[in-house]
mmCIF file of the N, C-alpha and C atoms, coordinates in Angstrom:
data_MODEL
# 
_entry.id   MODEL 
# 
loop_
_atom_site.group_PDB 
_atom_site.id 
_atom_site.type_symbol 
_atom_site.label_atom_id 
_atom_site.label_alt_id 
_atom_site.label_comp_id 
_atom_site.label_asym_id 
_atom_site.label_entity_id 
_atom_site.label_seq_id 
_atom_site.pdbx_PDB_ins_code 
_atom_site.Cartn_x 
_atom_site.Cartn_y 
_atom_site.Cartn_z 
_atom_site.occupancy 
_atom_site.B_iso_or_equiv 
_atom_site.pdbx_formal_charge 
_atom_site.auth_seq_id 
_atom_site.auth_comp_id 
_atom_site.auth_asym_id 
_atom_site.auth_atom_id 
_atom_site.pdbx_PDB_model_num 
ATOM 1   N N  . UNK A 1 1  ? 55.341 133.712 85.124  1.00 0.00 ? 1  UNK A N  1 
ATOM 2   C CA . UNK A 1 1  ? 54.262 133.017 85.797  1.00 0.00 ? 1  UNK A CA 1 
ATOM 3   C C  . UNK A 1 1  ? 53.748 133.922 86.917  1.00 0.00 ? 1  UNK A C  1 
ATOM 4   N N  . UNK A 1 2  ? 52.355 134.267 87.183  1.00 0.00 ? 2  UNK A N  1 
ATOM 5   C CA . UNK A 1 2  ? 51.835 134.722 88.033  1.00 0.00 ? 2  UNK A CA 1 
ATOM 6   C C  . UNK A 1 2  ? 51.610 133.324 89.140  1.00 0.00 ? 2  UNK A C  1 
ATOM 7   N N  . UNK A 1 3  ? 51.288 134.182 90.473  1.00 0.00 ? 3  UNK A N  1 
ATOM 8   C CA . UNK A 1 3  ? 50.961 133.279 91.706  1.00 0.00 ? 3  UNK A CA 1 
ATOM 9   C C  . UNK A 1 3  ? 50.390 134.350 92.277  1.00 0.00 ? 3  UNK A C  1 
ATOM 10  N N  . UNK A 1 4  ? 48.720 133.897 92.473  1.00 0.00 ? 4  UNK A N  1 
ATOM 11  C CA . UNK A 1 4  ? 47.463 134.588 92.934  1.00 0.00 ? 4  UNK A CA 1 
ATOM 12  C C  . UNK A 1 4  ? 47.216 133.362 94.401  1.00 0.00 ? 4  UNK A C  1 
ATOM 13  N N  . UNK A 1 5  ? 46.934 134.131 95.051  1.00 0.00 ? 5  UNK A N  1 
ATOM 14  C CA . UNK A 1 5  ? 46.371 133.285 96.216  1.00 0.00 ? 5  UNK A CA 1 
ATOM 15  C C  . UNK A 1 5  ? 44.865 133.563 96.408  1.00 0.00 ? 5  UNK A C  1 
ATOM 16  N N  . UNK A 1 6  ? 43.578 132.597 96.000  1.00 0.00 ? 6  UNK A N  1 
ATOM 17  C CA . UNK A 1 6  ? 42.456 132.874 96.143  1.00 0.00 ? 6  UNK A CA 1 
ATOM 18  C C  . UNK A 1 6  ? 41.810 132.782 97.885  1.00 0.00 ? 6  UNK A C  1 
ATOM 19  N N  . UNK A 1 7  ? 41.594 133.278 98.043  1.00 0.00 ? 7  UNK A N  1 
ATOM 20  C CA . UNK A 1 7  ? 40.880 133.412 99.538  1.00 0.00 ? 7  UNK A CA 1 
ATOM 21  C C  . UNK A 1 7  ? 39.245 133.325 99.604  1.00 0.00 ? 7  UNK A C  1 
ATOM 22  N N  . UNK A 1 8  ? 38.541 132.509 99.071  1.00 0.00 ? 8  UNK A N  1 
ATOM 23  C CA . UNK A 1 8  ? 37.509 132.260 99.387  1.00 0.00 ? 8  UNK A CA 1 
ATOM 24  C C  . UNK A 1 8  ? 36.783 131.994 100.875 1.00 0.00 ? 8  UNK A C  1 
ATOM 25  N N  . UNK A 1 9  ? 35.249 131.971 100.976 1.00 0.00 ? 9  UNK A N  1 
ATOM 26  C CA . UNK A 1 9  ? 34.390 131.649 102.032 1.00 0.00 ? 9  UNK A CA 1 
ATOM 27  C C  . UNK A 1 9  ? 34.936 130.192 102.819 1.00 0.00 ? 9  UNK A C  1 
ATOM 28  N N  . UNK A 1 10 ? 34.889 129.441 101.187 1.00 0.00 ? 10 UNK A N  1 
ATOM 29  C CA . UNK A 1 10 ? 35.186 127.862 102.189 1.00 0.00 ? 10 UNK A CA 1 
ATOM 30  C C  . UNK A 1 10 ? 36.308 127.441 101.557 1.00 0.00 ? 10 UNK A C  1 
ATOM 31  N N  . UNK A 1 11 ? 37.459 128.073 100.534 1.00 0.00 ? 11 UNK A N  1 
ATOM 32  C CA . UNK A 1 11 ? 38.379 127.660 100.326 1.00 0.00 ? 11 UNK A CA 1 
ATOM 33  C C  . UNK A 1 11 ? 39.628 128.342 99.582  1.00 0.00 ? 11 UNK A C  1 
ATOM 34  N N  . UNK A 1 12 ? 40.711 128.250 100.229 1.00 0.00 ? 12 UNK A N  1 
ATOM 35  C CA . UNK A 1 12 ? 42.110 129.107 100.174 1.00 0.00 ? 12 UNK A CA 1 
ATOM 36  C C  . UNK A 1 12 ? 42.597 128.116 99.206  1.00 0.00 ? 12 UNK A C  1 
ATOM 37  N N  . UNK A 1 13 ? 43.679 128.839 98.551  1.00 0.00 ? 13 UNK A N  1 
ATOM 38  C CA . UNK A 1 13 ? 44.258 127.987 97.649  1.00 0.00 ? 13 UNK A CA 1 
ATOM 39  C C  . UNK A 1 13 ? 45.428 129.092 96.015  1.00 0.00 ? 13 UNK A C  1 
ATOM 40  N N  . UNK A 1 14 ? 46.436 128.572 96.279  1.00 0.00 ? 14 UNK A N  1 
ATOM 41  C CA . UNK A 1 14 ? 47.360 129.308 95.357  1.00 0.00 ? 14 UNK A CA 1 
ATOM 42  C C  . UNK A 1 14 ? 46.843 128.773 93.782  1.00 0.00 ? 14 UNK A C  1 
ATOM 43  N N  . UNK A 1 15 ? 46.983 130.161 93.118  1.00 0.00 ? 15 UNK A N  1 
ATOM 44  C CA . UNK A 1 15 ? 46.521 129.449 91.421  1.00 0.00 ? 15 UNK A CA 1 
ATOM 45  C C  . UNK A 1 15 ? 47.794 130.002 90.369  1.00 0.00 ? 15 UNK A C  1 
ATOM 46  N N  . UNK A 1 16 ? 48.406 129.460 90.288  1.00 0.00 ? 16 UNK A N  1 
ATOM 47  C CA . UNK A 1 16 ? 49.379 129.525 89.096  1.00 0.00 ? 16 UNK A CA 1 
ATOM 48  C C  . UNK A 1 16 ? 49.310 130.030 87.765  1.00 0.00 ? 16 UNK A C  1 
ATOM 49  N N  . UNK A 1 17 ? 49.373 130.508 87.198  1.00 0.00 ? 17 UNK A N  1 
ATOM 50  C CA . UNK A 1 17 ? 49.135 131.106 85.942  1.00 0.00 ? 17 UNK A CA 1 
ATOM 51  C C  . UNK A 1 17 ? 50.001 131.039 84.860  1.00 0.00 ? 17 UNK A C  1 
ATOM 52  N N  . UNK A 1 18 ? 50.098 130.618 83.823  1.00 0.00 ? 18 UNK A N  1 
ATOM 53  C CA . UNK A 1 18 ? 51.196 130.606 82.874  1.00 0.00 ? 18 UNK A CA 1 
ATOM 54  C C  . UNK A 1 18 ? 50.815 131.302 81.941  1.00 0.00 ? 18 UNK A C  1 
ATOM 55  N N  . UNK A 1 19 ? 51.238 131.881 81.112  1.00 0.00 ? 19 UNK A N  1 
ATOM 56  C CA . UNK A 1 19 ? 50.919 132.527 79.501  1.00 0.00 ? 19 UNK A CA 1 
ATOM 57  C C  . UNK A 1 19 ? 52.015 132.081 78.817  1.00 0.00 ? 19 UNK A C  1 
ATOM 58  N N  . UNK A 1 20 ? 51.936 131.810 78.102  1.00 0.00 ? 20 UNK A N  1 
ATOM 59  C CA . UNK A 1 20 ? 52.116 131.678 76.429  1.00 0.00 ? 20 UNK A CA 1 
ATOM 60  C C  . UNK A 1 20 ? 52.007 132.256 75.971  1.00 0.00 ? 20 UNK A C  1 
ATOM 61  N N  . UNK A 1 21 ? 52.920 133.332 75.343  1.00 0.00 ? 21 UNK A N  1 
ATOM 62  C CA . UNK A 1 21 ? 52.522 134.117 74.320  1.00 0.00 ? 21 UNK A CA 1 
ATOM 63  C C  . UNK A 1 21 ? 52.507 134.011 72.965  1.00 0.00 ? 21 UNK A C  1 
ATOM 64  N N  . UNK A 1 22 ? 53.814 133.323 72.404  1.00 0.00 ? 22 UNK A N  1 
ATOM 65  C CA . UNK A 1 22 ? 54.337 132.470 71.520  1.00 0.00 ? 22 UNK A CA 1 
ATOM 66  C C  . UNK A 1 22 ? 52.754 131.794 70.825  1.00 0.00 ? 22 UNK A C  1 
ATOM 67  N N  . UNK A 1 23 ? 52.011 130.317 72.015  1.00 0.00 ? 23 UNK A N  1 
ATOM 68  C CA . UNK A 1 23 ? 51.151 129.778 71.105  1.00 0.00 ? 23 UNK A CA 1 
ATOM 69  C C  . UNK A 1 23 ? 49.807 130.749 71.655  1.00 0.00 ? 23 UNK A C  1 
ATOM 70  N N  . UNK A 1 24 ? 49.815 132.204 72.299  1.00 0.00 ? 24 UNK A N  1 
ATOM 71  C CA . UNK A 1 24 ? 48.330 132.351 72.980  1.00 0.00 ? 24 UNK A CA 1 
ATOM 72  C C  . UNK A 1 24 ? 47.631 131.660 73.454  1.00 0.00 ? 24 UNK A C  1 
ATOM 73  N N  . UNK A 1 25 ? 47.980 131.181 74.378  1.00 0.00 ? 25 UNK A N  1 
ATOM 74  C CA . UNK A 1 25 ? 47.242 130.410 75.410  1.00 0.00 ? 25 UNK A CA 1 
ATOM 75  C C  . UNK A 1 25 ? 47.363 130.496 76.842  1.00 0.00 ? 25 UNK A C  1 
ATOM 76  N N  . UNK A 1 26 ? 46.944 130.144 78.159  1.00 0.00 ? 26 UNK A N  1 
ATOM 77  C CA . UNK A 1 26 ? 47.403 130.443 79.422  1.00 0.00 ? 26 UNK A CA 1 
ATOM 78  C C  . UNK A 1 26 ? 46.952 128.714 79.979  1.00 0.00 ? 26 UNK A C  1 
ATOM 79  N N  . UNK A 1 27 ? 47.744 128.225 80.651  1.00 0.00 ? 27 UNK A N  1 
ATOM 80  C CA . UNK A 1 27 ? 47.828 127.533 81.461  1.00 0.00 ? 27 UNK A CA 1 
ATOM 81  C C  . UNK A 1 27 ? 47.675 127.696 83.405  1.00 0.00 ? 27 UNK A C  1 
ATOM 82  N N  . UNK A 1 28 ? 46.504 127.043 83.481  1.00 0.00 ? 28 UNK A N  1 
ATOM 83  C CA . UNK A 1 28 ? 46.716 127.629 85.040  1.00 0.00 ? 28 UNK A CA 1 
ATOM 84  C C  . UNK A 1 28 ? 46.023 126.023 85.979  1.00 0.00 ? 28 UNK A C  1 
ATOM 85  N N  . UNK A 1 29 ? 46.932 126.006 87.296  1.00 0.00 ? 29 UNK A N  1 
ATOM 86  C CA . UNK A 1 29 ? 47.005 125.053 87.771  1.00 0.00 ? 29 UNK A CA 1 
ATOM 87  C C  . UNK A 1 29 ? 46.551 125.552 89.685  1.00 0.00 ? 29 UNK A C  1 
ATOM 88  N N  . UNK A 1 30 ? 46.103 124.202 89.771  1.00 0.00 ? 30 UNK A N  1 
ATOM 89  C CA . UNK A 1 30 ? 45.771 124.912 91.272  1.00 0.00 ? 30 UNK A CA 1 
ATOM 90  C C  . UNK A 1 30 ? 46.245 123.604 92.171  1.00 0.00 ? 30 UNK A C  1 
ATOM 91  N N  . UNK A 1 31 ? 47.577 123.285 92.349  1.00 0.00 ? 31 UNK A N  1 
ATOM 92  C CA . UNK A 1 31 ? 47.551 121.786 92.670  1.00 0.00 ? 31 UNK A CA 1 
ATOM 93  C C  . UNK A 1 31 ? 47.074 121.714 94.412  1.00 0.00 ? 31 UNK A C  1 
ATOM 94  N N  . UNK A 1 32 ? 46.312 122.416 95.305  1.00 0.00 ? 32 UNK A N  1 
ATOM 95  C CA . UNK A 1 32 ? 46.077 122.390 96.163  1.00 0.00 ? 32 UNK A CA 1 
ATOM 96  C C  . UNK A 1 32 ? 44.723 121.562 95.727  1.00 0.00 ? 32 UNK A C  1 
ATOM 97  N N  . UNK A 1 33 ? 43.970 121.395 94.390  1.00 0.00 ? 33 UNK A N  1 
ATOM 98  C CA . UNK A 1 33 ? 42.454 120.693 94.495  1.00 0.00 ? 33 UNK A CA 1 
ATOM 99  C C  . UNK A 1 33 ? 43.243 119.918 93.858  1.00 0.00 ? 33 UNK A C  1 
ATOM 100 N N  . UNK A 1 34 ? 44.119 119.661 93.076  1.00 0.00 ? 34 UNK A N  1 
ATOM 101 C CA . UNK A 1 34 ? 44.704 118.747 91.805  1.00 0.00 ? 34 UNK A CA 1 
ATOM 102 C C  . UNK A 1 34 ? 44.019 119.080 90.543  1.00 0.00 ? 34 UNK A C  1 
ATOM 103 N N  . UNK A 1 35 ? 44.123 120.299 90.121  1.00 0.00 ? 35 UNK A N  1 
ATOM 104 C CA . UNK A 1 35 ? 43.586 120.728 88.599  1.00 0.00 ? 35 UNK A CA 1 
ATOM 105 C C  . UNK A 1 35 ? 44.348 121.682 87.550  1.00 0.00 ? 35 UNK A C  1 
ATOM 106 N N  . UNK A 1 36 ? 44.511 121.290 86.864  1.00 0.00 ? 36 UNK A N  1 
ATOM 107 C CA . UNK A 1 36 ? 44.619 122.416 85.907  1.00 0.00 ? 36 UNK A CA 1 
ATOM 108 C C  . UNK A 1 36 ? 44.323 122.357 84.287  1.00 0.00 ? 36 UNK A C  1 
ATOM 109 N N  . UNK A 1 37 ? 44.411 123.437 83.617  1.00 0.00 ? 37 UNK A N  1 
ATOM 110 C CA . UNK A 1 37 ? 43.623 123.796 82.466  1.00 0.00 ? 37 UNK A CA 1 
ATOM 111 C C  . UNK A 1 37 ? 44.334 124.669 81.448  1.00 0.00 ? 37 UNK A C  1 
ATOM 112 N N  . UNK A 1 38 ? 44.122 124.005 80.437  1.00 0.00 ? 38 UNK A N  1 
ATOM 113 C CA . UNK A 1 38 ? 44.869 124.669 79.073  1.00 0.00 ? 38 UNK A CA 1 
ATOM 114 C C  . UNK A 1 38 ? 43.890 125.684 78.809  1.00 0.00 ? 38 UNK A C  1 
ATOM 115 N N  . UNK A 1 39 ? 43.602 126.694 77.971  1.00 0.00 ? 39 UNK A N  1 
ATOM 116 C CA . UNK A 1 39 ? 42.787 127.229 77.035  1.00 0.00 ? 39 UNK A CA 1 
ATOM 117 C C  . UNK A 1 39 ? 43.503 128.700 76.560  1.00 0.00 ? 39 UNK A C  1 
ATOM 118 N N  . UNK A 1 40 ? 42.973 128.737 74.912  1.00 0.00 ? 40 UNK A N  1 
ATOM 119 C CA . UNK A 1 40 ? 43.611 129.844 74.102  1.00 0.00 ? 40 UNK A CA 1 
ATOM 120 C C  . UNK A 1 40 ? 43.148 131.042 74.285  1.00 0.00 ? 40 UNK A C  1 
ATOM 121 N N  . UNK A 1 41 ? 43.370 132.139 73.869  1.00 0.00 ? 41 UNK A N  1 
ATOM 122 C CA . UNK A 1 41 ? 42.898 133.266 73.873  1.00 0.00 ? 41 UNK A CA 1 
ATOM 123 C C  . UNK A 1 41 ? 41.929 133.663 73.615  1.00 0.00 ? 41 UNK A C  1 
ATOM 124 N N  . UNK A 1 42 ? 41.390 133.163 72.771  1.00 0.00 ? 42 UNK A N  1 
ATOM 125 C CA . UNK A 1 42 ? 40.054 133.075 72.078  1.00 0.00 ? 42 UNK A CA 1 
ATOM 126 C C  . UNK A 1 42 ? 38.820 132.794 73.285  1.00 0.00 ? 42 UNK A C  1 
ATOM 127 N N  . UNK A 1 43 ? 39.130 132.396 73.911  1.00 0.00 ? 43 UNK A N  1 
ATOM 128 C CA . UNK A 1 43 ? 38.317 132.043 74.628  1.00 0.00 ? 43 UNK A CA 1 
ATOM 129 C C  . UNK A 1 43 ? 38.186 133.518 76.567  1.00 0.00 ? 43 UNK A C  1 
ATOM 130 N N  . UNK A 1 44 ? 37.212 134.081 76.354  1.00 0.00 ? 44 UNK A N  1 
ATOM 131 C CA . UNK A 1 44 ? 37.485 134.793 77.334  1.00 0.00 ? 44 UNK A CA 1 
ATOM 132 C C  . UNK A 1 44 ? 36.159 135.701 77.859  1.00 0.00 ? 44 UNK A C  1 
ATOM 133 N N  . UNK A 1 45 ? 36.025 136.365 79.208  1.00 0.00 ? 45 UNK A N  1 
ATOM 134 C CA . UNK A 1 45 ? 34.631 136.752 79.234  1.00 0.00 ? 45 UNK A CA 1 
ATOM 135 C C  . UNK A 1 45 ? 33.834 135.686 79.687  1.00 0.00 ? 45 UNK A C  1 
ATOM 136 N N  . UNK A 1 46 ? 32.511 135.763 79.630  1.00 0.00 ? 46 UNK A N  1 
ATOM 137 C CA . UNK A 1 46 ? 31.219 134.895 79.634  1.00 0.00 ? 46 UNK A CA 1 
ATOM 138 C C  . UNK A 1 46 ? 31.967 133.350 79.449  1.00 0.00 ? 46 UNK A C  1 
ATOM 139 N N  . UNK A 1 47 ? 32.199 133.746 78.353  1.00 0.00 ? 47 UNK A N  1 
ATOM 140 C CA . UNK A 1 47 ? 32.289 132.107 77.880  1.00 0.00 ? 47 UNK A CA 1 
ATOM 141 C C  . UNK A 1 47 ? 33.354 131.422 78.552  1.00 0.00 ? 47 UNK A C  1 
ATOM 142 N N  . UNK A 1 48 ? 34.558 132.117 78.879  1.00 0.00 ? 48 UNK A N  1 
ATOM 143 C CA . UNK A 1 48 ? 35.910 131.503 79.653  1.00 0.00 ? 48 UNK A CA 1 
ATOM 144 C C  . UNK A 1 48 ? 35.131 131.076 81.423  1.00 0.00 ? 48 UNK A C  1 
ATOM 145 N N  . UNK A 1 49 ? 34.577 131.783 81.613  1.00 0.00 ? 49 UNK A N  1 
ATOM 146 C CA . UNK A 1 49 ? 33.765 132.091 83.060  1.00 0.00 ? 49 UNK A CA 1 
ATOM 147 C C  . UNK A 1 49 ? 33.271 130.430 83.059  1.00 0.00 ? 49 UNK A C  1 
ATOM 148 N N  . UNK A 1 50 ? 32.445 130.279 82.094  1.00 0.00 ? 50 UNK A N  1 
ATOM 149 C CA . UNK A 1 50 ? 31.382 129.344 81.997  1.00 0.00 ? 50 UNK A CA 1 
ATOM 150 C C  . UNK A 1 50 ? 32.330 127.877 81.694  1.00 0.00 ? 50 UNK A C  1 
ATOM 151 N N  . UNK A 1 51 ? 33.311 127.412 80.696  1.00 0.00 ? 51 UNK A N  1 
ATOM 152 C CA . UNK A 1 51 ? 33.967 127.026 80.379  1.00 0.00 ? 51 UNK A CA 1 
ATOM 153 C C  . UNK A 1 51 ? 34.942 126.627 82.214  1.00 0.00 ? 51 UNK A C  1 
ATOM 154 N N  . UNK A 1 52 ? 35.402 127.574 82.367  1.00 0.00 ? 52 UNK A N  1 
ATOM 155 C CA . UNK A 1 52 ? 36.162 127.121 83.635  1.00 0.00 ? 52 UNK A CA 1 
ATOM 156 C C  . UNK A 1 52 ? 34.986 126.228 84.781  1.00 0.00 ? 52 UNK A C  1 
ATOM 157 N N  . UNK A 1 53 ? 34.028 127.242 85.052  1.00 0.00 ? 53 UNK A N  1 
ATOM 158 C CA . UNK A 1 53 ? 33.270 126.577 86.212  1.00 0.00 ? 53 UNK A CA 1 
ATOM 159 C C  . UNK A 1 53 ? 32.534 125.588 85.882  1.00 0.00 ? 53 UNK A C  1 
ATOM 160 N N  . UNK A 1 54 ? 32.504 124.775 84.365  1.00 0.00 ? 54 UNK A N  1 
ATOM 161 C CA . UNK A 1 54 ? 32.424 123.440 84.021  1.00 0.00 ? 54 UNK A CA 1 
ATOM 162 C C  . UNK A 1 54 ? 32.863 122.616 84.719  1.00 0.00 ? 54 UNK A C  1 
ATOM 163 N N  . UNK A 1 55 ? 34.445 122.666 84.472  1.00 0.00 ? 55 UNK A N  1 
ATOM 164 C CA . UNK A 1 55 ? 35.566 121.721 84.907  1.00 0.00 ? 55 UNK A CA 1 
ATOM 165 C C  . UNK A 1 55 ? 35.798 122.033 86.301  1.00 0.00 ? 55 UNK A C  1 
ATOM 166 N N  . UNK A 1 56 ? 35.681 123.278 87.054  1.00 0.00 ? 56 UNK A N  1 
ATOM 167 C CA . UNK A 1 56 ? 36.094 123.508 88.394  1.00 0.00 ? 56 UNK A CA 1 
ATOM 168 C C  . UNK A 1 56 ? 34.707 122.515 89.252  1.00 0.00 ? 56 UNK A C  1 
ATOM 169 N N  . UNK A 1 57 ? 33.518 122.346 88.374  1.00 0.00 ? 57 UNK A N  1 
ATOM 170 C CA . UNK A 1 57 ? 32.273 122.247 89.046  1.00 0.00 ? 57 UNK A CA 1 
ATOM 171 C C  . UNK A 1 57 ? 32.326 120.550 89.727  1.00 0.00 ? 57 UNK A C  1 
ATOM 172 N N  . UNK A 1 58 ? 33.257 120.356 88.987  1.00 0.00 ? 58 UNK A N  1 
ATOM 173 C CA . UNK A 1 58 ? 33.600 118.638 89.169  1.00 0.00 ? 58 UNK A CA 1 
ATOM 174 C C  . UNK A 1 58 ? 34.027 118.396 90.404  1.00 0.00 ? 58 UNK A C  1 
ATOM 175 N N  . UNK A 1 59 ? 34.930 119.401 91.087  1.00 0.00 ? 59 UNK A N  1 
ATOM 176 C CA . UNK A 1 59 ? 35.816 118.842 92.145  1.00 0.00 ? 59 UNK A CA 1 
ATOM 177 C C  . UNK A 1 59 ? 34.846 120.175 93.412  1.00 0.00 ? 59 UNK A C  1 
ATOM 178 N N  . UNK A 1 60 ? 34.874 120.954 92.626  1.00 0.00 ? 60 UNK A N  1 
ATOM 179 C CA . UNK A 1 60 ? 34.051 121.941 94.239  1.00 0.00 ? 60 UNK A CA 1 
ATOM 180 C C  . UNK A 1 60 ? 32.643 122.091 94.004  1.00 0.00 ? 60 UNK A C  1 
ATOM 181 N N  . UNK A 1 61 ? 32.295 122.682 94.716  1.00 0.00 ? 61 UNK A N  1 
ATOM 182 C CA . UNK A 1 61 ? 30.387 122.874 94.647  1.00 0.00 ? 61 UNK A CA 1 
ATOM 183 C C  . UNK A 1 61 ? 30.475 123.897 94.572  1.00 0.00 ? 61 UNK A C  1 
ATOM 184 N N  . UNK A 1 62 ? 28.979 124.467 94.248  1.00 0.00 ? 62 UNK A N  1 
ATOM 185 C CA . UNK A 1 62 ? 28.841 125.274 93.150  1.00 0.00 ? 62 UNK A CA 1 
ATOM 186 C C  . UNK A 1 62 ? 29.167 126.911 93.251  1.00 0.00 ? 62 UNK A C  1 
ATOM 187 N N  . UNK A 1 63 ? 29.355 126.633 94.516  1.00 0.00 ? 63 UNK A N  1 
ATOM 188 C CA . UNK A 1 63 ? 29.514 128.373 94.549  1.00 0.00 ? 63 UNK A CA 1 
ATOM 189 C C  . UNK A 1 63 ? 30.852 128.581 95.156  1.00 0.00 ? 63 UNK A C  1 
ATOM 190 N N  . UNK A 1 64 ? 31.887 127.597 94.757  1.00 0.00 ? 64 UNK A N  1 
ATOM 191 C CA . UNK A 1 64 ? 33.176 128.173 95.436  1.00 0.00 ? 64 UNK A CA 1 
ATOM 192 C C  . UNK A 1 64 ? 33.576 127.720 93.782  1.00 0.00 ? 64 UNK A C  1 
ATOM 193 N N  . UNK A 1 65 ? 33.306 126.948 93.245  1.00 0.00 ? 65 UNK A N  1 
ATOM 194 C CA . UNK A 1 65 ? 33.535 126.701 91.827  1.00 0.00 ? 65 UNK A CA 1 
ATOM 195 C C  . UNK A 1 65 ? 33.223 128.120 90.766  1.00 0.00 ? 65 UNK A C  1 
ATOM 196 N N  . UNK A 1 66 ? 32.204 128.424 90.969  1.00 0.00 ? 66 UNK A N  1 
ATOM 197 C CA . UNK A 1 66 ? 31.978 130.324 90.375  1.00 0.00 ? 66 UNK A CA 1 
ATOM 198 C C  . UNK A 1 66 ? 32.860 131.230 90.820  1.00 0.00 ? 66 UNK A C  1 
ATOM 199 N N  . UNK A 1 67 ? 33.111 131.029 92.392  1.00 0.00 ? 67 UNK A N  1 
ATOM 200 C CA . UNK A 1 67 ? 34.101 132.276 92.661  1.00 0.00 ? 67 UNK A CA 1 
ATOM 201 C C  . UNK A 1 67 ? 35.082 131.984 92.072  1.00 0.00 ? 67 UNK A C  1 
ATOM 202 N N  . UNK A 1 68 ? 35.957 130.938 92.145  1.00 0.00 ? 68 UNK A N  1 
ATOM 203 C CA . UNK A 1 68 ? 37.162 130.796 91.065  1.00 0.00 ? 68 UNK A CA 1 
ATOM 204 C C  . UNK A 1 68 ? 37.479 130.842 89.931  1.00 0.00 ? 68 UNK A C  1 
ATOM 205 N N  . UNK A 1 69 ? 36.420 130.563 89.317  1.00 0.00 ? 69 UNK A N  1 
ATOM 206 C CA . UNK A 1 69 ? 36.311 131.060 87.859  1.00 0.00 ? 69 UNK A CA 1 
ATOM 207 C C  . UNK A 1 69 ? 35.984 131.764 87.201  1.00 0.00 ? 69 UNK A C  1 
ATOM 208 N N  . UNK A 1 70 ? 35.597 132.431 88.572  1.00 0.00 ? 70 UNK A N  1 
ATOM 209 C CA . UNK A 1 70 ? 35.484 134.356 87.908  1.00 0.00 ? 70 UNK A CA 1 
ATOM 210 C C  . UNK A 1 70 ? 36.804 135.130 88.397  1.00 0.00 ? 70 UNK A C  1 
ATOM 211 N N  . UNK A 1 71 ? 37.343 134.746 89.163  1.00 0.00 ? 71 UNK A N  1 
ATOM 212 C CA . UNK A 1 71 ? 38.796 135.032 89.567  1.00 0.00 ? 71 UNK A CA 1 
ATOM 213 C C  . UNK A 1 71 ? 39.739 134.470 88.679  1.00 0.00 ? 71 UNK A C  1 
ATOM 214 N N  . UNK A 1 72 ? 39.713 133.694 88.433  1.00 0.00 ? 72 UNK A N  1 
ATOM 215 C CA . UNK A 1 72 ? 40.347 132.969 87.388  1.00 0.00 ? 72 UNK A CA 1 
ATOM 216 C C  . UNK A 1 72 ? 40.315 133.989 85.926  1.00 0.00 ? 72 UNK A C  1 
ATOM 217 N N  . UNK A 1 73 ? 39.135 134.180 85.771  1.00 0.00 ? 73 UNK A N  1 
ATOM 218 C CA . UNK A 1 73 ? 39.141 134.730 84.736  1.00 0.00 ? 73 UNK A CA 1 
ATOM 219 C C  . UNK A 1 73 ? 39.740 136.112 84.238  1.00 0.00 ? 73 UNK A C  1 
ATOM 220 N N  . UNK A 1 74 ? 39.377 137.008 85.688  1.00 0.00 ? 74 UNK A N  1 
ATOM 221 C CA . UNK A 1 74 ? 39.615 138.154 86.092  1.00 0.00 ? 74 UNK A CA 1 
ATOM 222 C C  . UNK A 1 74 ? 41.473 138.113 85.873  1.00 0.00 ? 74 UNK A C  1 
ATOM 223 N N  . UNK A 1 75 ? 42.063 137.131 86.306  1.00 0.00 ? 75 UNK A N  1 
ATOM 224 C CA . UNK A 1 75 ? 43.855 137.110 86.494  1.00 0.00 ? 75 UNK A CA 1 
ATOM 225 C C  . UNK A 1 75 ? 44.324 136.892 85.138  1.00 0.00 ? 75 UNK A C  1 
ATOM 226 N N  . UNK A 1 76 ? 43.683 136.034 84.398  1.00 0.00 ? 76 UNK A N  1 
ATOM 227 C CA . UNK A 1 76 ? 43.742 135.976 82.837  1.00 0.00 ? 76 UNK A CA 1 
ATOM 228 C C  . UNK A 1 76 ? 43.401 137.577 82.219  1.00 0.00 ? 76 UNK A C  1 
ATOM 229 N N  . UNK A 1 77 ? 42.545 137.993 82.565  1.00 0.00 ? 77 UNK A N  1 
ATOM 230 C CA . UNK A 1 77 ? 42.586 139.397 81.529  1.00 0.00 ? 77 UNK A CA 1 
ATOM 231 C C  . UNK A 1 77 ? 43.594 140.259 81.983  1.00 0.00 ? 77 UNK A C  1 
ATOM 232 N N  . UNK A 1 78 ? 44.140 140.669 83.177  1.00 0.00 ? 78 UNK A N  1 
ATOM 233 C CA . UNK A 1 78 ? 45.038 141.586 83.615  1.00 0.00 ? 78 UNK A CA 1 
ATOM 234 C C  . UNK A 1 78 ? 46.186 141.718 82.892  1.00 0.00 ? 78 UNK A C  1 
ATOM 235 N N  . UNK A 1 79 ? 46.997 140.572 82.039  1.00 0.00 ? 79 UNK A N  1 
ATOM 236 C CA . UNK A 1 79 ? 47.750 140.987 81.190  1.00 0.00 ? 79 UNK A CA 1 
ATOM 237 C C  . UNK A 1 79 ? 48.223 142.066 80.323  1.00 0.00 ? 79 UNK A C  1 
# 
């Protein structure tokens, strides 16, 4: 398990990371907003970007919701 600490403009917050390698997938949780999110490998880039700041868009506004889910995304490819 990775543990990234995001440091944003208007919001700090540890993000958890799980992989799966077994089913390819990553699990990542941020229980400082109360969220987290399944998704497979398949999914990554543009579309993982877009896909995350869906669901992040719910609980933050809009531009701390992008930074995380481009960070987000960014900690997912480093593998």
């Amino acid at each position: 398990m990775k543990i990234r600490i995001s440091n944003g403009e208007n919001l700090t917050c540890k993000v958890y990371i799980h992989e799966n390698k077994k089913e390819e997938n990553f699990l990542v949780s941020i229980p400082d907003i109360f969220f987290s999110i399944q998704f497979d490998y398949d999914l990554y880039g543009e579309s993982l970007v877009e896909h995350l700041y869906l669901h992040l868009f719910n609980i933050l506004d809009h531009d701390d919701a992008n930074e995380l889910a481009l960070r987000i995304s960014q900690w997912t490819s480093e593998t």
